[in-house]
Each structure stands twice: as structure tokens, then as C-alpha cells.
N, C-alpha and C positions, 0 to 999 in steps of 0.2 A: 812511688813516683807515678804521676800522671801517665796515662798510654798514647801515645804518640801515632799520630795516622801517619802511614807507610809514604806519605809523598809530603813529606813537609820535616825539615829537621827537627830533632829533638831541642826541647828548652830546659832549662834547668828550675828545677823547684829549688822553692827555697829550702834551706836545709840548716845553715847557719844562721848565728845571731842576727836580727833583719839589722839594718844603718839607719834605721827610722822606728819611728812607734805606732805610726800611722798605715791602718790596709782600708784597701777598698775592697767592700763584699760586694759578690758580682751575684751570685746563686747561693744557695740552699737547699740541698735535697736530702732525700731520705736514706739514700745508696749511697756509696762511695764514689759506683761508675757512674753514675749518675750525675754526679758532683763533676767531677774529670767531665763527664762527656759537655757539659753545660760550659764550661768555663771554658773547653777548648773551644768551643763553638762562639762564642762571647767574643776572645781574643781574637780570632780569625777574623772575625766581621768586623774589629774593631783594631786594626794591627795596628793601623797610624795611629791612633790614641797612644793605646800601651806600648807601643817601640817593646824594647829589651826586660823592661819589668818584669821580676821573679812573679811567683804565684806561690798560692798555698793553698791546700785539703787539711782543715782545721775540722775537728770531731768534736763537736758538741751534744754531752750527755742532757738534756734536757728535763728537770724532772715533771713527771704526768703528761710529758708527752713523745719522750724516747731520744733517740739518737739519729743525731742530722749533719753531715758534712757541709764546711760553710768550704765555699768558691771565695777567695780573695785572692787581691792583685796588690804590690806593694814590693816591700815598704818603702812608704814616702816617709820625706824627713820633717817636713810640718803639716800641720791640720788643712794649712789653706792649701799646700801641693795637692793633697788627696782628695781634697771637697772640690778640686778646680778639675781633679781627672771625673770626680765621679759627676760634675756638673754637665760634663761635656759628654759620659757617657748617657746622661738621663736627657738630653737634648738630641738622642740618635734612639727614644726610646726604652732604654737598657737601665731597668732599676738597678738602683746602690745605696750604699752608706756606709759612713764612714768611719771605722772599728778604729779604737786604740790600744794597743799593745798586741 
């Protein structure tokens, strides 16, 4: 689970089956906390966007170039819900794109 800064309540990761097949990748890094620290940062700046939206720390083994935790936000229930989050975050800036499954 993500670490939680001391002045802001805990959120929930997603942890069950998502209600959608559709995530928005926020970040990618090379750490885990890295990952966590990016994404909590992400959402914070970006609260009215994502409202209540789960998140995820997705470990991807990469081959010939190692292992990277991806930052997603989700799940949305169709292609257009999550291309329409990620459009709105790339127009404040904040690269994405948009994963399915």
C-alpha cells in the first residue's frame, strides 16, 4: 500500500477486481517509493480531477531494461472515461496514457 502523508487521510488501493478495464498511467519509475511518492503528488495537485479514484503500483519486469513501477489511476469503465481523465490531465501538463486491463 502507498504511504500516506501524516496530514491527509488514507486512500485506498485498489486491491480487488477493478469495475473497469481501463487505468490511467500517471508515472513510472524505477523504485517503488518513487512510484508512491509521484502518484501521491500527481493526485494532490490534481484532486478535483480524480475525486475518489482507486490507484495502483503495477510492477513491471521489463526485459533489457529491468523493473519499473507504473503509477495508475482507475478503473474506468470505458476507453473514452479514461482518455477524457487523461486528456484533462495533459492539459494541466501531467503526462498519461491510457492502459487496458
Amino acid at each position: 500500500k502507498a504511504a500516506e502523508p501524516a496530514n491527509e487521510p488514507p486512500r485506498q488501493m485498489a486491491m480487488e477486481a477493478p469495475q473497469g478495464n481501463y487505468w490511467v498511467q500517471v508515472a513510472s519509475r524505477r523504485k517503488r517509493t518513487e512510484a508512491e511518492a509521484a502518484l501521491r503528488k500527481i493526485m494532490n495537485r490534481n484532486a478535483d480531477l480524480i475525486g475518489d479514484q482507486s490507484f495502483a503500483i503495477v510492477k513491471a519486469d521489463i526485459r533489457n531494461a529491468g523493473t519499473f513501477y507504473r503509477s495508475r489511476v482507475g478503473p474506468f469503465a470505458s476507453f473514452a472515461s479514461a482518455r477524457k481523465m487523461c486528456k484533462s490531465l495533459k492539459s494541466r501538463r501531467q503526462d498519461c496514457l491510457v492502459i487496458i486491463g
